[in-house]
C-alpha positions, 0 to 999 in steps of 0.5 A, spaced: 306 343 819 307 348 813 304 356 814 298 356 811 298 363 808 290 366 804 292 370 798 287 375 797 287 379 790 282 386 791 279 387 784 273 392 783 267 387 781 262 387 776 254 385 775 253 378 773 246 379 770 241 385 769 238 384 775 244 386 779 246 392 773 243 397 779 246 394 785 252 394 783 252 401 781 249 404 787 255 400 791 260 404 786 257 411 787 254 411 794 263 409 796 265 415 800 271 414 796 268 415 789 262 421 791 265 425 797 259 427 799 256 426 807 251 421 806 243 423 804 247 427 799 251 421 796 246 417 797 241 421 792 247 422 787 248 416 787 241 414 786 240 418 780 246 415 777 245 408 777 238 409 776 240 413 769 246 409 767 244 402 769 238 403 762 244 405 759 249 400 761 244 395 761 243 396 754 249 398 751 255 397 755 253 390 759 248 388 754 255 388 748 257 382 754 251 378 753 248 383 760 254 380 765 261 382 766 267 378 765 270 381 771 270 376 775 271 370 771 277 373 768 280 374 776 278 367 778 283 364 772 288 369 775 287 366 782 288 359 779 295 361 775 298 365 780 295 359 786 299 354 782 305 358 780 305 360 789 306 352 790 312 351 786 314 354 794 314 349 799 315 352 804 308 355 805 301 352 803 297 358 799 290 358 798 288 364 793 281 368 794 278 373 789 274 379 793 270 384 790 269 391 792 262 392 789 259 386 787 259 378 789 263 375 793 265 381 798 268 381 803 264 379 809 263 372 804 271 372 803 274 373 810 268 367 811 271 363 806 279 364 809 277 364 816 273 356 813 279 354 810 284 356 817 289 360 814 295 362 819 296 368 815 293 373 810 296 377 805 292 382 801 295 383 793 290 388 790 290 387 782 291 394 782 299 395 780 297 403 781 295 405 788 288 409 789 284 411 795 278 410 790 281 402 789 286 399 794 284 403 800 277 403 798 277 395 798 282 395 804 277 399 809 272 394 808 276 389 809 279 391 815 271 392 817 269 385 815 275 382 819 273 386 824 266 384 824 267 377 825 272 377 830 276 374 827 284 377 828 291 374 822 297 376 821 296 381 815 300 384 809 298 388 804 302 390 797 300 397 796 302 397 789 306 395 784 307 399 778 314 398 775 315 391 777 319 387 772 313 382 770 308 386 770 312 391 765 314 385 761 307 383 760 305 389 758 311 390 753 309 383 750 302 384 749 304 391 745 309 388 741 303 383 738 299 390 736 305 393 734 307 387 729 301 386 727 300 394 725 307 393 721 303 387 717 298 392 716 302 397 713 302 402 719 308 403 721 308 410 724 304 407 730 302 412 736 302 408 742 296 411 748 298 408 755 290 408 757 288 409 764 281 410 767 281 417 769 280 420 776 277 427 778 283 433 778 280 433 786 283 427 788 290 428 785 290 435 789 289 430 796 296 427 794 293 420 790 299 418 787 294 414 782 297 418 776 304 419 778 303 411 778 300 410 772 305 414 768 311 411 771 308 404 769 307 408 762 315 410 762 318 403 765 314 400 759 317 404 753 323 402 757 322 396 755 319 394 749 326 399 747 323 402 740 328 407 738 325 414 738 317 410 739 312 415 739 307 414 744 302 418 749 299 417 756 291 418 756 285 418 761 279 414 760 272 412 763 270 420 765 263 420 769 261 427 772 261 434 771 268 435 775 274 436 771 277 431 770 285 428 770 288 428 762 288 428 756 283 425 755 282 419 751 278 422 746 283 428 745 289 423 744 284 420 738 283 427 735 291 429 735 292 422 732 286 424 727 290 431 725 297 428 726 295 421 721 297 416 726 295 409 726 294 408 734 294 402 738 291 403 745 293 399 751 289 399 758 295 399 763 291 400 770 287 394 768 290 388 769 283 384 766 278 384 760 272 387 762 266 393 760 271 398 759 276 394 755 272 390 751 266 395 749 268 402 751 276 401 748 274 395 743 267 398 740 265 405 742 272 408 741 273 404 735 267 408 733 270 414 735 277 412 731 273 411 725 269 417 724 275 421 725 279 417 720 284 415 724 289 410 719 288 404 724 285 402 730 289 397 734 288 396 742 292 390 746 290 386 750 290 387 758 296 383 761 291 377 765 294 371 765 300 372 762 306 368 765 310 373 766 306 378 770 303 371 774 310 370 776 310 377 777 305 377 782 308 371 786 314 375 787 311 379 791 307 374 795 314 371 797 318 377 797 311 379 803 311 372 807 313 375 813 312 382 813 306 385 817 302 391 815 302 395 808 308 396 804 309 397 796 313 392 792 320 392 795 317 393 802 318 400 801 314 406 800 315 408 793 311 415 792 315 421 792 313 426 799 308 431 795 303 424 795 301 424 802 296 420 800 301 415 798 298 409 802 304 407 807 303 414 808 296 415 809 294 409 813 299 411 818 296 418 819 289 414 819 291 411 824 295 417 829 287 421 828 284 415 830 
């Protein structure tokens, strides 16, 4: 009888109405791993926050979605893709679960659901390419919580990241030479690429979070592949909350230097792999916004790699290649970070586990 092996992708999760616009963001800021605070402390904070953006959001950002975030039916349709191109392998059966870190399904509901479906092995694909303690190791913690709550014990591995593998690189090469060509139809040939990322506070990458070497390597093997001689092109941080300084430049300081320089832009979210509230409102509307008044030639954003067969075929490259592996490892079963990154994730969970 064949292994049945449960796929479980991480993603962040999004509100799926008004009403969950709060929960959902107090979920996100009383993370430990997000405000670094003890308890009564975040727990304030957090409050404070989500009861102040939750208005806002609610009537901006949220509201531009019709009050709900696409979030997770954008991931479902991931899971599809990657559950039929997996079956093509016949040597296992695959069955994949999406599972959100701050909104439904969770993981208390998704170890549920693979322990239901009685698979013989778990392995955890988050739809993170680039590692972080506030993403993957953030949404692994409370996995390992859940599993250990209902007692229910697997065989289980983990991809830790992925940010040079070849589909995902190509994905994302294709997707920028759609906005590429149509800039050129446009007239717009000198064209500024910005490779943006949400930013993370300059605390976190002086822990040894590897999240922004990552995510300029994901920008470096890109440009490699889209292969324009001479391509002009940038590395920006977006979605700043807070009063800390934060990794940059910022996206709003790209725009301005494009601004001053009369380049045309096109913007490609490259540490987001689906459309959501920070793609299709924060990029596409608000920034829009901001390129307009400053006069910026042309504003061209292209689309998150989603369901792109390359970056699919990508993905169950490192489903297969991971098969009979126990414990995490990045792509190529090995720890891709340089020394300086003890935070790396091979790295980090084996000091997690020597303290415990």
């Amino acid at each position: 009888m064949s292994e049945k092996i449960a796929v479980v992708l991480f993603n962040l999760g999004g509100p799926d109405s008004p009403n969950a616009i709060r929960p959902f963001l107090m979920n996100f800021f009383m993370d430990k791993n997000i405000i670094r605070l003890p308890v009564p402390f975040r727990c304030l904070l957090a409050s404070l926050i989500a009861n102040r953006r939750s208005k806002r959001e609610a009537g901006e950002s949220y509201g531009e979605l019709g009050g709900a975030s696409p979030l997770l039916a954008n991931t479902q349709a991931q899971a599809k893709a990657l559950e039929k191109e997996l079956k093509s392998n016949q040597s296992a059966v695959f069955k994949t679960f999406v599972c959100m870190r701050y909104w439904h399904p969770m993981s208390a509901q998704v170890v549920r659901e693979v322990r239901d479906w009685g698979a013989d092995r778990i392995m955890i694909l988050p739809l993170y390419p680039q590692f972080s303690t506030t993403t993957t190791w953030s949404s692994l913690g409370v996995w390992d919580k859940a599993m250990f709550e209902a007692g229910y014990k697997r065989p289980t591995s983990m991809v830790c990241c992925y940010p040079r593998n070849k589909g995902f690189i190509k994905a994302s090469a294709d997707n920028i030479k759609v906005q590429l060509s149509a800039a050129k139809k446009a007239g717009h040939k000198d064209v500024r690429v910005l490779f943006s990322a949400h930013g993370l506070p300059e605390s976190v990458i002086r822990d040894g979070d590897p999240y922004q070497w990552q995510c300029e390597e994901t920008a470096r093997e890109t440009v490699k592949a889209l292969g324009y001689k001479n391509l002009d092109w940038a590395i920006c941080y977006q979605s700043r909350v807070g009063r800390q300084k934060w990794i940059g430049p910022s996206l709003d300081e790209e725009l301005k230097r494009a601004a001053q320089d009369k380049k045309p832009v096109i913007i490609f979210p490259h540490a987001f792999t689906q459309e959501h509230v920070e793609t299709l409102v924060e990029l596409d509307v608000e920034y829009r916004h901001v390129a307009d008044k400053l006069g910026i030639p042309g504003y061209y954003r292209a689309q998150t790699v989603g369901t792109h067969p390359a970056f699919i075929k990508g993905l169950a490259t490192l489903v297969k290649d991971h098969l009979k592996k126990t414990g995490i490892k990045g792509e190529g079963a090995k720890c891709l970070c340089p020394k300086q990154f003890d935070q790396c994730c091979m790295r980090y969970s084996k000091t997690i586990k020597k303290a415990a």
